[in-house]
N, C-alpha and C positions, 0 to 999 in steps of 0.2 A: 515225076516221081515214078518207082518202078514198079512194074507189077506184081500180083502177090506169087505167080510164079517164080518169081527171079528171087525173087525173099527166101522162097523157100527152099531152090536151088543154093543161094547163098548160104542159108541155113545146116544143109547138107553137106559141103565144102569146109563151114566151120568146123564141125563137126569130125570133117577128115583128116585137122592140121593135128590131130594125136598122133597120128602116124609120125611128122617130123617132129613132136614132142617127146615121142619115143627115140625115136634117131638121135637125138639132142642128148638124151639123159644117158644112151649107149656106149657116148663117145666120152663122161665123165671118168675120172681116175677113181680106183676102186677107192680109196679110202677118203672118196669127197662125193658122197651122196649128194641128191639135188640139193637139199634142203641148207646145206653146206656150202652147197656153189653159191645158193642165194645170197646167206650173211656175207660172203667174201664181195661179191658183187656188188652189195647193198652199199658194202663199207668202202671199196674203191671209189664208185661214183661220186658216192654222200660224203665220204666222211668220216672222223670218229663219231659218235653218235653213244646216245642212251639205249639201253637194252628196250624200253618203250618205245622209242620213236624207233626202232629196227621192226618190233611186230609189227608197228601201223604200217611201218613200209611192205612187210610181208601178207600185210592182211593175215596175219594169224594170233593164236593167245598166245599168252607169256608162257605158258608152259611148251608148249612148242617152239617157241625160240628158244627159250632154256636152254633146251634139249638141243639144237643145233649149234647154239654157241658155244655148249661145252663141248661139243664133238671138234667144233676147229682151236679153240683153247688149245685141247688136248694135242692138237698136233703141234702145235706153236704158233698156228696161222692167225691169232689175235690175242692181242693183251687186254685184260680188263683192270684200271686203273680205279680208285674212290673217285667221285665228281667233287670236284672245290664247292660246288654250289652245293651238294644235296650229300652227303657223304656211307647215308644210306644207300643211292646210287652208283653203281660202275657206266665208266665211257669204253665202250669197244674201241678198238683201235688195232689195222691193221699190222703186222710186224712183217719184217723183210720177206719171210717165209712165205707168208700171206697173201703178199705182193708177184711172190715169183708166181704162186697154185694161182693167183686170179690173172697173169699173164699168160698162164699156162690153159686155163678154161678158154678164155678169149683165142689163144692161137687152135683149142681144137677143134669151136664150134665154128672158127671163121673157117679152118681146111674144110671141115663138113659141107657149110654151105656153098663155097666156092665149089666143090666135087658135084654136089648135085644141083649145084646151076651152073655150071659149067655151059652148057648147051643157050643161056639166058644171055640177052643182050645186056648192055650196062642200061642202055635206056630202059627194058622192061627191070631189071633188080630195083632200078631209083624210084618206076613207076608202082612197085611193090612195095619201097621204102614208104611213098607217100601217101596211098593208098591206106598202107596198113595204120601210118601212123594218124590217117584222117578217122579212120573206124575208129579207132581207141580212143580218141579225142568226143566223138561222138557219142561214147559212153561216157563219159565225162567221167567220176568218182567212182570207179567198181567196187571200192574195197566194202568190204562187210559192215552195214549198221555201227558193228562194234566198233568195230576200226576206224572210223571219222571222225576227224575233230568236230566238237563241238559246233554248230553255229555259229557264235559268238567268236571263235577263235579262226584264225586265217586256216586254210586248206591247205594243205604239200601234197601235193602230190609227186609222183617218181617222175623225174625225169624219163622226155619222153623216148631218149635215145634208145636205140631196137640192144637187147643184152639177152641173143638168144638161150644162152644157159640157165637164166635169169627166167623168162619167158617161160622155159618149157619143164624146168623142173620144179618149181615153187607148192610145197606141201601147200596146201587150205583147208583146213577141218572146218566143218560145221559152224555155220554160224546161226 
């Protein structure tokens, strides 16, 4: 095990990954705030989906996704459809527009980090891929009390694929 020095040097470290979280949100297009890059993100990987299972994935309230989903609505980058099952319900669902802004997040954050690891072996970026994705795993369920399923009900968690925009721009209010 490591000592509590190294903990707290790691601790430190964490600490400094804002700086590329700032880099990350730098490189978004003006009219696709983080919170914006998230839903699109969310909704490539996942899926169409329920505006509820998009908060659990963002770990935030409804009222906070609300408010981002209208923001990509509004530019065309997703439809909200009735749900056959719940009609009270809308299913998001990415639209072509949608699709090009989240290939277009994907190609800026990928120049970003290739620019600044540039100087990186491929062996050290993969040993960073595995690394990072071993810490995260380690934390098992980060998301907020509020945000977990039930007990009783199976766990989803995000896929654990690295979606640096995803990653470094994500609102979290209070929980």
């Amino acid at each position: 095990m490591a000592e509590q020095a190294q903990f707290e040097e790691l601790a430190r470290q964490l600490s400094a990954v804002g700086a590329v979280k700032r880099d990350l949100a730098r490189i978004l297009p003006h009219d696709c705030p983080g919170g914006s890059a998230a839903v699109l993100t969310l909704l490539s990987r996942h899926g169409d989906m329920r505006m509820s299972k998009l908060a659990e994935l963002l770990s935030v309230d409804m009222s906070v996704t609300s408010r981002h989903v209208a923001h990509v609505a509004e530019r065309g980058w997703i439809e909200r459809s009735p749900d056959p099952a719940d009609k009270r319900s809308r299913i998001l669902r990415l639209t072509p527009a949608g699709r090009s802004m989240t290939d277009e997040l994907g190609r800026r954050s990928t120049a970003l980090l290739a620019e600044r690891l540039s100087d990186w072996t491929d062996d050290e970026v993969a040993q960073l891929i595995r690394l990072m994705t071993r810490l995260r795993d380690s934390f098992g369920d980060c998301r907020p009390v509020h945000a977990r399923p039930h007990p009783s009900q199976p766990a989803t968690v995000p896929d654990p694929a690295p979606v640096p925009v995803l990653e470094a721009t994500t609102t979290r209010t209070p929980g």
